[in-house]
N, C-alpha and C positions, 0 to 999 in steps of 0.2 A: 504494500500500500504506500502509497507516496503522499505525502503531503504538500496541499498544495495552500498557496498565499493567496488570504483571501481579504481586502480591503473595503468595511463598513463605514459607511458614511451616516449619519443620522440627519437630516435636514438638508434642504437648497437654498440655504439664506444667503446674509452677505457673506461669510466664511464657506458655508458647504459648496456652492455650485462651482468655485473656483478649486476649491479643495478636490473636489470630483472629478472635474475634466483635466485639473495637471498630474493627478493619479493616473487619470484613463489616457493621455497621451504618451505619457512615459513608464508606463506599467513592465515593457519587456527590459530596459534600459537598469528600470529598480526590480528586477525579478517577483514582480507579480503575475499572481495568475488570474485573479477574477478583480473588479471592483464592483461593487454593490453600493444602492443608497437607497434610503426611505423616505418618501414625502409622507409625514405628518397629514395636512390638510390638502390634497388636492385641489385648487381653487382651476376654473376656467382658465384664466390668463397664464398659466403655468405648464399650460400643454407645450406651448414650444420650448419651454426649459426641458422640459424631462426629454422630450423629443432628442432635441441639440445632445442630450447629455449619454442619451443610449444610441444615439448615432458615432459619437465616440468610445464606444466600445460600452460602457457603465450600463448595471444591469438593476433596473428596480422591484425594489423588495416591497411587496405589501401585505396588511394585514389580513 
């Protein structure tokens, strides 16, 4: 079994969404293998964040 690196984010605020996409750009560079993030509140105007943010590789986790 291999273990593999896996990178949670918790929010897309002013810290997460940046946090998230300089993880998912350079993930093979820092030896990850997954990033992962959760939005909280899904509101309407947040669709193209998430969008933007799982078009860069990031993969969202909900409840």
């Amino acid at each position: 079994m291999s273990d593999k690196k896996i990178i949670h984010v918790i929010g897309t605020g002013t810290i997460g969404e940046p946090l998230i996409g300089l993880l998912s750009d350079y993930k093979d560079k820092l030896g990850i293998d997954q990033v992962t993030f959760h939005k909280n509140s899904a509101l309407k105007g947040d669709y193209t964040k998430v969008i933007d943010l799982q078009k860069r590789g990031a993969h969202l986790a909900v409840d």
